[in-house]
Phi, psi and omega in degrees: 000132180280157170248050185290149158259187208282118162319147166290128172258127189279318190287343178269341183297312182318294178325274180330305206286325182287347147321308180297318193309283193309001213254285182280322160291325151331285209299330162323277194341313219265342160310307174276017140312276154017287197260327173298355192036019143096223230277111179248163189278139179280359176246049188243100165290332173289346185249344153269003182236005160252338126346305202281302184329315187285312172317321168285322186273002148253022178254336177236358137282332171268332147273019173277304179319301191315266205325279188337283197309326154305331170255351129337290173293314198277330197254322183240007155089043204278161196228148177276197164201104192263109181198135176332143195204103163288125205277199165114279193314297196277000173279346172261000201281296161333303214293296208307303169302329175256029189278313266236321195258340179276356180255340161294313167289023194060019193259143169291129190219114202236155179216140154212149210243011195353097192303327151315308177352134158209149180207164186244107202187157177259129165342292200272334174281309171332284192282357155294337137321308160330306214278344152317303181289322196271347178300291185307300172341301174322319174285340183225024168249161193254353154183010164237149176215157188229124160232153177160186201201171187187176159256115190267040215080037192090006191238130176295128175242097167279109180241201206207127132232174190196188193260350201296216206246346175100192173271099160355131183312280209315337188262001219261088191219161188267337182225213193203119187308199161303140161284354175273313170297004178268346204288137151251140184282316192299336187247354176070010175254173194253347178061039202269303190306306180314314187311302192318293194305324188283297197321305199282325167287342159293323198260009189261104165211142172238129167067239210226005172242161153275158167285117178214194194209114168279122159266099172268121158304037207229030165262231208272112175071037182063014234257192142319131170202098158314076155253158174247116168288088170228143180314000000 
């Protein structure tokens, strides 16, 4: 009899373990819920630095998320659930969530919309792009951030823009490399956003088009502009 043991699968141990983190990280999110005490004054410093806390630990919630959902799609095969969507609706869904934390910071956080809109796209992935994407913005504008959608050679355009400093040339693409060529070691970053986002727009197809994603300098003052694009 061998006593050799049973291989391992890493990637479902990997899953399980970013189940749990995320798990744990809810329950931070909902203590500083809690302790923020729902509508605070902006000139509260304490409350604005409790502000920043719950934004980091709902940011590493959303890339806890992003991984699930990546061995979900690479490993079990995920299926969208592609249903009719007034885009209007989930872009103020978006506005609402971050509305609340960007007026504690001082950033002008703006949306516009064609209240007509309607597209066919999965709900819960989209705006977990979205609300990804407004994350990063957050991080690099110097006080406006702009979200809202329109239509584009037939293609639905959900974006993201800001006042910052733009996008890198290198960064300025219609798609998202490999995740291992997105890793920069120097910057620490993982390119986990970037990937995600290719993904999710790639997997949104009709007829003989895709789903893609632009990085652009051509948002607010030359800032930065995110869209995502879908058929």
């Amino acid at each position: 009899m061998s006593t050799e043991p049973e291989p391992y699968d890493f990637s479902l141990i990997l899953a399980n373990s970013v189940h749990d983190m995320k798990n744990s990280v809810g329950m931070l999110i909902g203590a500083l819920d809690e302790l923020g005490g729902g509508e605070a004054a902006i000139d509260d410093p304490a409350l604005r630095d409790m502000s920043k806390l719950r934004y980091e630990a709902k940011r590493l919630n959303a890339n806890l998320i992003q991984l699930l959902a990546l061995y979900k799609i690479n490993e079990l095969g995920y299926a969208l659930n592609i249903v009719e969507n007034d885009v209007e609706e989930v872009i103020e869904e978006c506005f609402l969530e971050q509305e609340a934390f960007m007026e504690l910071q001082g950033v002008v956080f703006e949306m516009d919309c064609d209240p007509e809109l309607v597209w066919f796209f999965d709900r819960e992935l989209v705006s977990s792009v979205l609300n990804s994407v407004i994350n990063n913005a957050y991080r690099y504008t110097r006080d406006r951030i702009r979200i809202g959608a329109g239509t584009v050679d037939g293609r639905l355009a959900l974006f993201v823009e800001d006042n910052g400093p733009g996008y890198p040339d290198a960064m300025q693409v219609n798609s998202a490399p490999d995740l291992g060529q997105a890793i920069d070691f120097k910057s620490g970053s993982t390119g986990l956003g970037l990937y995600f986002t290719a993904t999710i727009a790639r997997m949104h197809q009709h007829k003989d088009r895709e789903g893609y994603i632009e990085l652009a300098n051509t948002g607010i003052d030359g800032g930065g502009r995110f869209t995502l694009y879908l058929p």
